[in-house]
C-alpha positions as CSV (number, residue, x, y, z in Angstrom):
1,X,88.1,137.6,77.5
2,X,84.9,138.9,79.6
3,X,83.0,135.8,80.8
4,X,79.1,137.3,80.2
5,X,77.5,133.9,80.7
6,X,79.2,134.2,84.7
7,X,78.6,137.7,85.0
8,X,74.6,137.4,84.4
9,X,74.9,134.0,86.5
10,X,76.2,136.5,89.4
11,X,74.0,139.5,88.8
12,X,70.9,137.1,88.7
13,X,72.1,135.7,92.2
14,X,71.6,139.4,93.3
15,X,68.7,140.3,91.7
16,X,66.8,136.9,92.5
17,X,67.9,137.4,96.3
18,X,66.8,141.0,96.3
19,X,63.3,139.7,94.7
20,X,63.0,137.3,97.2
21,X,63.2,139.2,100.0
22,X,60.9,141.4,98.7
23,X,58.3,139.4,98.0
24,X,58.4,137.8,101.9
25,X,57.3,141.2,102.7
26,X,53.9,140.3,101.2
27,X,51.7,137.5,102.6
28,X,53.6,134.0,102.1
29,X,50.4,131.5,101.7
30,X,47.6,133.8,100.2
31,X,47.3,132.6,96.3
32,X,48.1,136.0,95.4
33,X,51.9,135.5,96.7
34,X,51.9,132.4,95.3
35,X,50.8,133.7,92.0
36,X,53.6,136.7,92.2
37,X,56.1,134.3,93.0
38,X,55.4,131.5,90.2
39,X,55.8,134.7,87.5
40,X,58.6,136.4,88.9
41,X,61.0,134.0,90.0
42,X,60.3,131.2,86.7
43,X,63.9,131.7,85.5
44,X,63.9,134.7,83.2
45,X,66.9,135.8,81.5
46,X,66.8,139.5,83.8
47,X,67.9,141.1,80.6
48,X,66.4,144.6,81.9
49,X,67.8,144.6,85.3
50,X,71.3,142.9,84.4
51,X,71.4,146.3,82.2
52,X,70.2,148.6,84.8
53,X,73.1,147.2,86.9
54,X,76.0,147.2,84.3
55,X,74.8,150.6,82.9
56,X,76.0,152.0,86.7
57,X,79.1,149.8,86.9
58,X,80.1,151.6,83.1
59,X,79.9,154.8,84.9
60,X,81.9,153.9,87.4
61,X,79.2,153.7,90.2
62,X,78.3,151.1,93.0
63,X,75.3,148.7,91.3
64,X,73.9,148.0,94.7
65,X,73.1,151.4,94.0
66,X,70.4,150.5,91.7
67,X,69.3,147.4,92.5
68,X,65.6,148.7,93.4
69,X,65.5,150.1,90.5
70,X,66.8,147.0,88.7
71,X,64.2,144.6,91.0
72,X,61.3,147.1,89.9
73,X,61.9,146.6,86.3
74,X,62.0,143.2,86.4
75,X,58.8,143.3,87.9
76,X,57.1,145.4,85.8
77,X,58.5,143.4,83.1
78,X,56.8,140.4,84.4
79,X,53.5,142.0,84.9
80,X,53.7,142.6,81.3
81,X,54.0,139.3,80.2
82,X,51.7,138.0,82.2
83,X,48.7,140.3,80.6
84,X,50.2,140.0,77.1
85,X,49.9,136.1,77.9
86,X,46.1,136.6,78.5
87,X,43.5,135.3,76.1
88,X,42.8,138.5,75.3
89,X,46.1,139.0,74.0
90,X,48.3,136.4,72.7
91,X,46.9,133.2,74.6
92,X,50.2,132.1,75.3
93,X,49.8,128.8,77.4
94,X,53.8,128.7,77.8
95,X,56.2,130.8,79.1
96,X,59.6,130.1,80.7
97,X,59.0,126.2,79.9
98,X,55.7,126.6,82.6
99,X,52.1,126.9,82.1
100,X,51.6,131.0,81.8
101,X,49.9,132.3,85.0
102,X,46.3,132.4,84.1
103,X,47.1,128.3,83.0
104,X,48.4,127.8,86.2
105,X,45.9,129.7,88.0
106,X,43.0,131.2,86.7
107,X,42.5,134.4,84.6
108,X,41.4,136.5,86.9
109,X,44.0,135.5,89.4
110,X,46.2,135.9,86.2
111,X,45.1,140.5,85.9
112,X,45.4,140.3,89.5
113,X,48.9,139.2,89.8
114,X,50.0,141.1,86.7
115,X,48.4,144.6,88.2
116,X,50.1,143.4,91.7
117,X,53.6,142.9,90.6
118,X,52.7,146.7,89.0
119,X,51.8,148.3,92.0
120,X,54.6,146.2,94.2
121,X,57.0,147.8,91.7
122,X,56.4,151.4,92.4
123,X,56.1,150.6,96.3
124,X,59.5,149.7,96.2
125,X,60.8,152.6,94.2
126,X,58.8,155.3,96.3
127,X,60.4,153.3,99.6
128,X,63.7,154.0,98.9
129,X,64.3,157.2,99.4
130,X,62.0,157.2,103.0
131,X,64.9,155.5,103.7
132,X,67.6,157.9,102.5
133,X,66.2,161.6,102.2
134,X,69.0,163.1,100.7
135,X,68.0,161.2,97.6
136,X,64.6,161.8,97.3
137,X,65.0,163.7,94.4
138,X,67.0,161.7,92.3
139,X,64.4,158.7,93.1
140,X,61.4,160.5,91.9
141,X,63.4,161.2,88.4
142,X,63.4,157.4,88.4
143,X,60.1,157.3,89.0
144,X,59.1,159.0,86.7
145,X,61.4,157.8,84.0
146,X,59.8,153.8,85.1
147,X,56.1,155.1,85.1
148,X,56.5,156.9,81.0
149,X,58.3,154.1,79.8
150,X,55.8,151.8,81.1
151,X,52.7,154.1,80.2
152,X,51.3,155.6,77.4
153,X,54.1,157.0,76.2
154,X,56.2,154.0,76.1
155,X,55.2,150.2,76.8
156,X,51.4,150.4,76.6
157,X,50.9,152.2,73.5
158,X,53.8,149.9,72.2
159,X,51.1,147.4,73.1
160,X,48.3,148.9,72.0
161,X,49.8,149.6,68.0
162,X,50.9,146.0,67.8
163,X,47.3,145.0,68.8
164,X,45.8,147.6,66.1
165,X,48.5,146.6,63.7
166,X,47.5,142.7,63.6
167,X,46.5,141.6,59.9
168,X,47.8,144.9,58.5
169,X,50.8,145.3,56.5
170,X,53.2,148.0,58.6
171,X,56.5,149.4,56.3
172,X,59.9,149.2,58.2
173,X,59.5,153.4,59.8
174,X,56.4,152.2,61.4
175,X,57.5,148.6,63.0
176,X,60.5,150.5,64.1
177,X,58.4,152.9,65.5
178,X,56.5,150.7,67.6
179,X,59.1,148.4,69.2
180,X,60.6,151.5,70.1
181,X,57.7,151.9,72.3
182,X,56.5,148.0,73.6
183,X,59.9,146.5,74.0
184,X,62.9,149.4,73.5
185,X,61.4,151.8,76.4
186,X,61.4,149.9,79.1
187,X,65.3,149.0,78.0
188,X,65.7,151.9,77.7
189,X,64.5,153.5,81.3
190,X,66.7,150.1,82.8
191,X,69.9,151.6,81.3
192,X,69.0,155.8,81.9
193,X,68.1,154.3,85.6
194,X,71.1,152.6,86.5
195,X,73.6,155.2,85.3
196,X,71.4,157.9,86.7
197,X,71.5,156.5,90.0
198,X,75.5,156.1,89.9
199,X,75.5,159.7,89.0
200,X,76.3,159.5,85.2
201,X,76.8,163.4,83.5
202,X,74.5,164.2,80.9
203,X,77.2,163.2,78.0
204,X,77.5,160.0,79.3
205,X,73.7,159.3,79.6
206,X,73.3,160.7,75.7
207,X,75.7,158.1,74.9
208,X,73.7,155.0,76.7
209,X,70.7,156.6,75.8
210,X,71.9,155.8,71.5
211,X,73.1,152.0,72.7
212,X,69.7,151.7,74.4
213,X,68.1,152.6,71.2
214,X,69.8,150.2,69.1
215,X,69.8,147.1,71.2
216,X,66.1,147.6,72.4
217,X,65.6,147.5,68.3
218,X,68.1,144.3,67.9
219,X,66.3,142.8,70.7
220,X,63.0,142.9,69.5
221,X,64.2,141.5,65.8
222,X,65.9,139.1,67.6
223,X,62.8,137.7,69.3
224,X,61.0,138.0,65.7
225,X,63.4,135.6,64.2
226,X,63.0,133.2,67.2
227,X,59.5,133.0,66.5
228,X,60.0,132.1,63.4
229,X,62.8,129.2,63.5
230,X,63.6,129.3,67.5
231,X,63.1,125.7,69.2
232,X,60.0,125.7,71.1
233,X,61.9,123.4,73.8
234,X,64.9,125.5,74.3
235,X,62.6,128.8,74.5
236,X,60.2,128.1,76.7
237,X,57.0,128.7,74.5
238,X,55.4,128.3,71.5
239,X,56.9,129.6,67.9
240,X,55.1,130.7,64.7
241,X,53.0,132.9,67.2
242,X,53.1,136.0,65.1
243,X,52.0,134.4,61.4
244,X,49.2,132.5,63.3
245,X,48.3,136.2,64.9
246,X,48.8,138.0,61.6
247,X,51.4,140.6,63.5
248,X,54.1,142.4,61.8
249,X,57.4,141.7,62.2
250,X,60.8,141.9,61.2
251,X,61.3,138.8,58.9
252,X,57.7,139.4,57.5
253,X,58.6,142.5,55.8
254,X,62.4,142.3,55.5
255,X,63.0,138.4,54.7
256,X,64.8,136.4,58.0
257,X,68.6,136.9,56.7
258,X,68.2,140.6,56.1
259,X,66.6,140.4,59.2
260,X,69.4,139.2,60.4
261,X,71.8,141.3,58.8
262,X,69.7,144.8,60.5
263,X,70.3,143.1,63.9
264,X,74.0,142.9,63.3
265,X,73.7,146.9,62.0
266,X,72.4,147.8,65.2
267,X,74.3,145.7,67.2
268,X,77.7,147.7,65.6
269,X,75.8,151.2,66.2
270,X,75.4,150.1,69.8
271,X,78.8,149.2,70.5
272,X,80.2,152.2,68.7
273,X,78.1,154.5,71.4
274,X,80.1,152.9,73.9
275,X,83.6,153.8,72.5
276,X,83.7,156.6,75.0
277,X,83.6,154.2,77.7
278,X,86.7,151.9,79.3
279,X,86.5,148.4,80.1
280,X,83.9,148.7,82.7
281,X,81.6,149.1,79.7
282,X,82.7,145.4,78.9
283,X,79.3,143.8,80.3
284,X,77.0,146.8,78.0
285,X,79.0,145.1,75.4
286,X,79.2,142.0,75.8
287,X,75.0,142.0,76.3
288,X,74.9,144.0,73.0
289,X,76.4,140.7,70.9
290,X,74.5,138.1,73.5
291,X,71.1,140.2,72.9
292,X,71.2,138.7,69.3
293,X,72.9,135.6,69.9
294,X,70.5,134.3,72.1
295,X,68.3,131.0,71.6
296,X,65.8,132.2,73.9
């Protein structure tokens, strides 16, 4: 039986290490660093760039690979979290089990970090191929897949919906529609990255393009339901979030066992897109059932 909780132990012992040395290429001492390095190394679960590295492992490709790519998502990610932690935007005051950055520091410091860890991301995506020429091209696809996921056409206008969408009542097409966007794209451009840079054929990238879809949407029901009855201690942050922000979410339109049920729907669509695959698919679906099952 595949042993998930030991294979994200050993993926996050790759990815932290490769963080790490990247962010000791800053300035260790300067509150900036200090403000990077409280966000991105707080013990996330590194659910985007464990699937950027498993996605080129089910293609049969080397994960070390992609693990720039994997290190730039999660730090994109993270700059995400800290802006949507912002007084401006959820006024989250935990995260991870810690004060949220603009707690710990200030809110200034707070934009600052979040637009750093941004900028840090692409530097390290647009470095890698100065190192390896024959790439270059390949690199700037993933860049440009990372910069629309993130952007307009993905995370941000994700963002931007849910903000509009507060104290309105959305139906099911239109939630879909923008998780799709805030919290599917950017799981979406982890998978299409890793796989890409393993050199995946375009049938295999349809087919983890379709599980991509599906858990992005599980995830983000997932995470509705855990604001809902999750355990504040377990998670890391607060609960009953959304109904206190009037946002629209799974379990306010559908009920929290249907809810539950439409996770479990997508989770089955996402493993049947991997039935093409052998059994180094087995992390992709392993994640699929833990994305779900998760109490955080």
């Amino acid at each position: 039986m595949f042993d998930l909780k030991n294979y994200i132990k050993i993926k996050n012992r790759v990815v932290n290490d490769a963080l790490e040395k990247i962010l000791r290429r800053t300035q260790p001492g300067e509150t900036i660093y200090e403000a990077m390095r409280y966000s991105l190394m707080a013990g996330g679960k590194r659910i985007r760039p464990v699937l950027c590295l498993a996605a080129a492992e089910a293609v049969d490709g080397r994960p070390e690979d992609a693990l720039m790519a994997a290190c730039a998502m999660e730090m994109i990610h993270t700059y995400s979290l800290i802006h949507d932690d912002l007084p401006a935007m959820d006024d989250d005051k935990f995260r991870r089990g810690k004060p949220t950055c603009h707690m710990a520091f200030d809110e200034a410091t707070a934009i600052l970090t979040g637009d750093a860890l941004l900028t840090l991301a692409f530097e390290i995506l647009a470095s890698v191929p100065l190192e390896n020429g024959d790439q270059a091209a390949q690199w700037l696809h993933v860049i440009r897949i990372i910069a629309i996921a993130a952007g307009t056409q993905g995370m941000i206008q994700g963002q931007m919906l849910d903000l509009a969408a507060e104290g309105r009542n959305l139906d099911v097409n239109e939630l879909e529609s923008m998780h799709a966007l805030k919290t599917g794209a950017l799981i979406e451009a982890s998978l299409q990255c890793g796989a890409l840079l393993a050199g995946a054929d375009r049938v295999q990238m349809g087919y983890l393009k379709s599980y991509a879809g599906n858990i992005g949407l599980a995830f983000q029901v997932a995470d509705d339901i855990l604001n809902v009855e999750g355990n504040p201690e377990v998670m890391g942050k607060a609960v009953g979030t959304d109904r206190l922000h009037e946002k629209c979410t799974y379990p306010s339109i559908l009920g929290l066992e249907a809810s539950r049920l439409f996770a479990q729907k997508l989770v089955r669509q996402a493993l049947q897109a991997l039935e093409p695959f052998d059994n180094k698919a087995e992390p992709l679906r392993a994640m699929a059932t833990y994305i779900i099952e998760r109490k955080r």
